[in-house]
N, CA, C and O of each residue as an XYZ file, in Angstrom:
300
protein
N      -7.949     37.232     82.097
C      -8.312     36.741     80.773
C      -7.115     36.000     80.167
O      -6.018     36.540     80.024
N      -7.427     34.531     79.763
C      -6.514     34.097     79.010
C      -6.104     34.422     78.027
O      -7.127     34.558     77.357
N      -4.792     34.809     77.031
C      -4.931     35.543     75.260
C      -5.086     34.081     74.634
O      -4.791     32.980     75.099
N      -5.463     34.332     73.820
C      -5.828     33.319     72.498
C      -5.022     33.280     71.514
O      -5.207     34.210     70.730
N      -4.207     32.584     71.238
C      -3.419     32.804     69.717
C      -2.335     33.426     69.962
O      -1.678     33.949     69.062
N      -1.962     33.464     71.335
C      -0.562     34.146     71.479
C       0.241     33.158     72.635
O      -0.384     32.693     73.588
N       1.822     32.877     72.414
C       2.700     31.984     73.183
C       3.093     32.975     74.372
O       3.329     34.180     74.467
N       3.043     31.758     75.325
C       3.794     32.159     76.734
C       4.554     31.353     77.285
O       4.643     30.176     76.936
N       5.126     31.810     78.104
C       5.975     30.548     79.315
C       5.721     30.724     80.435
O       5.562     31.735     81.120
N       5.655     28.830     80.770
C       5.442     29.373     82.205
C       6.884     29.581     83.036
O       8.018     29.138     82.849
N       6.357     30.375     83.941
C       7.531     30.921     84.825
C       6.949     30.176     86.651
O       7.365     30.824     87.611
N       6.545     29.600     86.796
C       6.299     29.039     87.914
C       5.069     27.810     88.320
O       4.020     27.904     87.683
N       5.145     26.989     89.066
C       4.268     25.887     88.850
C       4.754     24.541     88.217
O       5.822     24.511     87.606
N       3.926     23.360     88.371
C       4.469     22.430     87.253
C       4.598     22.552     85.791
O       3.755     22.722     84.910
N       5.592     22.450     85.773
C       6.186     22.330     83.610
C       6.318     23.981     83.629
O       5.912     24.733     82.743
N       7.106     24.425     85.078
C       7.959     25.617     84.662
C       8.938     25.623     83.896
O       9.767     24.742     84.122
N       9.152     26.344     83.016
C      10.132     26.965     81.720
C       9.180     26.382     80.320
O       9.304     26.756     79.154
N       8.129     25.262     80.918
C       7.754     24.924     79.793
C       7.005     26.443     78.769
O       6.637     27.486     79.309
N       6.941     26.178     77.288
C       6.214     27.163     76.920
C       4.482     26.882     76.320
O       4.183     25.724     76.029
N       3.889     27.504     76.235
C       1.900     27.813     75.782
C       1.124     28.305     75.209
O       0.788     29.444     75.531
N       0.632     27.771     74.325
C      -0.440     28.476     73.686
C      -1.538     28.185     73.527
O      -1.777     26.983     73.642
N      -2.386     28.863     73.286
C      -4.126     28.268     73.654
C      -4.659     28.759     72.037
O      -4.560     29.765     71.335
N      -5.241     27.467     71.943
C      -5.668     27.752     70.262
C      -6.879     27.681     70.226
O      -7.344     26.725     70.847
N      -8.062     28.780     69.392
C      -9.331     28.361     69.437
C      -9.820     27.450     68.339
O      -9.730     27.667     67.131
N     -10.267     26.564     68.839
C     -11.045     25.707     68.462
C     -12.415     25.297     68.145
O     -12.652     24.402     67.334
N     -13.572     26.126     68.959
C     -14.491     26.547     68.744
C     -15.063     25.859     67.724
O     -15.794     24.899     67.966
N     -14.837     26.210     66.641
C     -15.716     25.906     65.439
C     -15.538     24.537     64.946
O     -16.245     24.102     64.036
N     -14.814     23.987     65.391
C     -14.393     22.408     65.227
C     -14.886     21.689     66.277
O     -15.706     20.814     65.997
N     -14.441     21.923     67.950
C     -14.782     21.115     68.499
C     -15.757     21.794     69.788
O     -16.490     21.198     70.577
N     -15.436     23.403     69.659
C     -16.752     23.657     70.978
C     -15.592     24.027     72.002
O     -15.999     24.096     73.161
N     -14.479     24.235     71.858
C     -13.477     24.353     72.932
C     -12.077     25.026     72.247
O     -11.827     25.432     71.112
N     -11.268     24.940     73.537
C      -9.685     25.579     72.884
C      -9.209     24.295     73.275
O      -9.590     23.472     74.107
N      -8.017     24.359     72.228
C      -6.508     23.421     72.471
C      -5.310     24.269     73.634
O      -4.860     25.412     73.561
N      -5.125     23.493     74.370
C      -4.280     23.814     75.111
C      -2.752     23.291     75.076
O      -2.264     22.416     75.792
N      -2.049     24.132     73.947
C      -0.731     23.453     73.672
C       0.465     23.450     74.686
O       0.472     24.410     75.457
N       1.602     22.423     74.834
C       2.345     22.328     76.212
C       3.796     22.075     75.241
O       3.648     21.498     74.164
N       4.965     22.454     75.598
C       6.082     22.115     75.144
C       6.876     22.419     76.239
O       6.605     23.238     77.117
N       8.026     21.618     76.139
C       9.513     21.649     77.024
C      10.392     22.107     76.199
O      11.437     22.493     76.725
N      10.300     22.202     74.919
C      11.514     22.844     74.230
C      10.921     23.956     73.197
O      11.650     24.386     72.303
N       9.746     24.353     73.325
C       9.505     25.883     72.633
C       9.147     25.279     71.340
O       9.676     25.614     70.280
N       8.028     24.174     71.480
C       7.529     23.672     70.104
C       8.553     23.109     68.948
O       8.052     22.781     67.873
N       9.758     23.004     69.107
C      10.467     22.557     68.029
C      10.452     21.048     67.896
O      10.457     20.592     66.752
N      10.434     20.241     68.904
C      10.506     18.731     68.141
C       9.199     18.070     69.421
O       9.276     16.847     69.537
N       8.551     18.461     69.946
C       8.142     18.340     71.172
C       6.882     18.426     71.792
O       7.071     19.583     72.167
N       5.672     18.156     72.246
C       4.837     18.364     73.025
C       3.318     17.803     73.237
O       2.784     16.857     72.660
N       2.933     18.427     73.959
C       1.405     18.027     74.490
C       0.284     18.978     74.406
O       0.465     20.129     74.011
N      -0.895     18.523     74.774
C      -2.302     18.930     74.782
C      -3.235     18.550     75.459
O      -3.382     17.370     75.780
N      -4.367     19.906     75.932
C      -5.408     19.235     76.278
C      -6.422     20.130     75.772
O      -6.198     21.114     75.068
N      -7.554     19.731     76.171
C      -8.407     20.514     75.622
C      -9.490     20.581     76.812
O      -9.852     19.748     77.643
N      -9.857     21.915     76.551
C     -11.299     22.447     76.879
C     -12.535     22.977     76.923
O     -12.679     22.801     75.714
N     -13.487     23.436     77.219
C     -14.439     23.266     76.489
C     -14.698     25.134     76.976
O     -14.607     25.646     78.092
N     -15.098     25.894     75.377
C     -15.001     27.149     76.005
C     -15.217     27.713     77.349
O     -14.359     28.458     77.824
N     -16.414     27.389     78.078
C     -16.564     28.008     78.944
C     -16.059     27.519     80.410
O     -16.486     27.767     81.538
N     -14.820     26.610     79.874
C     -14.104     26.288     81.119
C     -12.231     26.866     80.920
O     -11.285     26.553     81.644
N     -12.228     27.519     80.030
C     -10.508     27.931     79.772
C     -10.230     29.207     80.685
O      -9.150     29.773     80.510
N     -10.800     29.536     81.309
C     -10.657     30.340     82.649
C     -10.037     29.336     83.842
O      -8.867     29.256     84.216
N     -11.011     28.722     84.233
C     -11.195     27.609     85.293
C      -9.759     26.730     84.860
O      -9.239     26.160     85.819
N      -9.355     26.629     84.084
C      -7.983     25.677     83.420
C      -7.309     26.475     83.954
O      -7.448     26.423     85.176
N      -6.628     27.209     83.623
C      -5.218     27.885     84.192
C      -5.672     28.173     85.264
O      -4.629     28.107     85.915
N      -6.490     28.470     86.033
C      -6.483     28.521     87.441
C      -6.405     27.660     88.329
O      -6.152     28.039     89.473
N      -6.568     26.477     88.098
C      -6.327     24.912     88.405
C      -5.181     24.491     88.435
O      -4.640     23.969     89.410
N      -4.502     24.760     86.908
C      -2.732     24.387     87.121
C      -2.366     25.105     88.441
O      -2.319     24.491     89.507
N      -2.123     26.359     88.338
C      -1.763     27.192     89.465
C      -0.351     27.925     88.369
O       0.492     28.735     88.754
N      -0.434     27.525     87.437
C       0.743     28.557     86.762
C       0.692     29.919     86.408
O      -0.248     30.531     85.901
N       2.319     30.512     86.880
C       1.970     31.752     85.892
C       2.745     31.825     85.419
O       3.881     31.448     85.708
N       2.309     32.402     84.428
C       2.806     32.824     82.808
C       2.661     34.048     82.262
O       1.745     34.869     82.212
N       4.257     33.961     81.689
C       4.833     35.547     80.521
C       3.887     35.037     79.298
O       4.148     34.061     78.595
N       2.631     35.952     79.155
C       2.491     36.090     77.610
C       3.540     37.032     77.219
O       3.952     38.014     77.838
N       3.919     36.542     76.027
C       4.844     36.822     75.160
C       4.026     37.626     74.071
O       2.933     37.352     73.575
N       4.949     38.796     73.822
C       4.524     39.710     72.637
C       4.418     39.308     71.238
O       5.165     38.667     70.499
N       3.070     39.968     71.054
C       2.429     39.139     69.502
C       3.481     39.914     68.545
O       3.801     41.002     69.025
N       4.110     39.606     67.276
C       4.983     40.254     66.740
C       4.098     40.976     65.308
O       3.377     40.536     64.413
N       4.595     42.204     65.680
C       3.612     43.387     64.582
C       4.172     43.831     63.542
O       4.753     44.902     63.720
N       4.223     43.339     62.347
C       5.204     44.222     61.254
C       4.918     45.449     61.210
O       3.982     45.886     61.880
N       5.472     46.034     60.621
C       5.559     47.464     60.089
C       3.882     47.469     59.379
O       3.459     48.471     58.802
């Protein structure tokens, strides 16, 4: 299962070290955003998009894997 709304990096594959997040989109366009950065979103990056019932089939295609990164929980 892909997470939704939470950043990762990839750690292997093309646009390793890059970092990811998958945004739902759904209610706008019928799909998720698939966000791409080389420098951890600060001045930087790309997208694609897909259509819900293919964001499985997406990351299995790149061939990357990826650290989801821990959602941060206040107190």
């Amino acid at each position: 299962m892909v997470p939704v709304g939470q950043k990762g990096r990839i750690t292997s594959g093309e646009k390793s070290g890059w970092s990811v997040f998958v945004e739902d989109d759904r209610s706008n366009t019928g799909g998720y955003l698939i966000l791409m950065s080389p420098d951890d979103f600060t001045s930087s990056g790309f997208d694609d998009w897909v259509e819900a019932a293919d964001l499985e089939e997406y990351f299995i295609e790149t061939g990357w894997e990826i650290t989801w990164l821990p959602i941060y929980q206040p107190y």
